[in-house]
N, C-alpha and C positions, 0 to 999 in steps of 0.2 A: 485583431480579434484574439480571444483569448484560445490558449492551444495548452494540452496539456499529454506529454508523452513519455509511457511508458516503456520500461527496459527491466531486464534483467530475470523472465519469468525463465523457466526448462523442464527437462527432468530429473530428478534428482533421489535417490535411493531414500528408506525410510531412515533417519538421525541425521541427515545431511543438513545442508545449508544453503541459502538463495539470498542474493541482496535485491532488491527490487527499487528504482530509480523514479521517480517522474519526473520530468523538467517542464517548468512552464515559462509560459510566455503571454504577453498581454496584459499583468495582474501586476499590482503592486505586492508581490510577492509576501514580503515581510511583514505587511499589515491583517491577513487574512489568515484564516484554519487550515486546515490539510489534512485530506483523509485519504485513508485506503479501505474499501470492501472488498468482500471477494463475495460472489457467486458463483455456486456447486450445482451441476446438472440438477436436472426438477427441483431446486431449494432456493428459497426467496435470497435475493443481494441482502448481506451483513455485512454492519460495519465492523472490524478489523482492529481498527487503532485510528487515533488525530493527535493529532497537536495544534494547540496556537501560538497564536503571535507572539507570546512570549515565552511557548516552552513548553507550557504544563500538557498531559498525554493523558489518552485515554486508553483501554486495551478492554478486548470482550474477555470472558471469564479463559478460557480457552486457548489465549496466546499466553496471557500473564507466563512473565518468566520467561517464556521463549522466546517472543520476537520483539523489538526496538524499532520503534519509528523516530525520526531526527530528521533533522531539515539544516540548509545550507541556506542561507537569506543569499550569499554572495552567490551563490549559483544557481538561486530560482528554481531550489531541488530537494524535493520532499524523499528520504529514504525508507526502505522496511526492511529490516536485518532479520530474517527467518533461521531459528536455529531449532535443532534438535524437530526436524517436521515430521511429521505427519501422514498415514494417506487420508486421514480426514482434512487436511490441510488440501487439499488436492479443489482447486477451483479458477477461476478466471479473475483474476486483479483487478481492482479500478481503482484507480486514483480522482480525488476530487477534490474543488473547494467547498469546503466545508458550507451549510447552506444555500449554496446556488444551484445552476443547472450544468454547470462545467466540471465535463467526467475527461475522463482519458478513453483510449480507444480498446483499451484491456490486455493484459498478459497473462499468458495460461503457466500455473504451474502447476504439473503432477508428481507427484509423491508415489513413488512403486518401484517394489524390488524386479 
């Protein structure tokens, strides 16, 4: 089945840094999208960033410039490189493939001095 497992959420001061990992499994990896949402207490899940199968990325108005999403086809491993964050940045991680019903289990990361 397919499993999708996230790493690397914490806390982390406001200008700091986070690398956030999902590893899957089940999926022909290389052939599919890849997203990250995050969801903020009482605020709807927002998508974050994607990529596909061949590269090209999406970013909401609000990371642009900050954070990098990239993938590893050899390691079945979608990344999110968070720089200069936030405590609006402050939510719960999901990782998914892009159009289906396959999330991750979620990673919290807070942003606060």
């Amino acid at each position: 089945q397919v499993q999708l497992v996230e790493s690397g959420g914490g806390l982390v001061q406001p200008g700091g840094s986070l690398r956030l990992s999902c590893a899957a499994s089940g999926i022909r990896f290389s052939l599919v999208s890849m997203g990250w949402y995050r969801q903020a207490p009482g605020k709807e899940r927002e998508l974050v960033a994607s990529i596909r199968s061949g590269g090209s990325t999406y970013y909401v108005d609000s990371v642009k410039g900050r954070f990098t999403i990239s993938r590893d086809n050899a390691k079945n491993t979608v990344y999110l490189q968070m720089n200069s964050l936030k405590p609006a940045d402050t939510a719960v991680y999901y990782c998914t493939v892009r159009d289906t019903t396959y999330w991750g289990q979620g990673t919290q990361v807070t942003v606060s001095s």
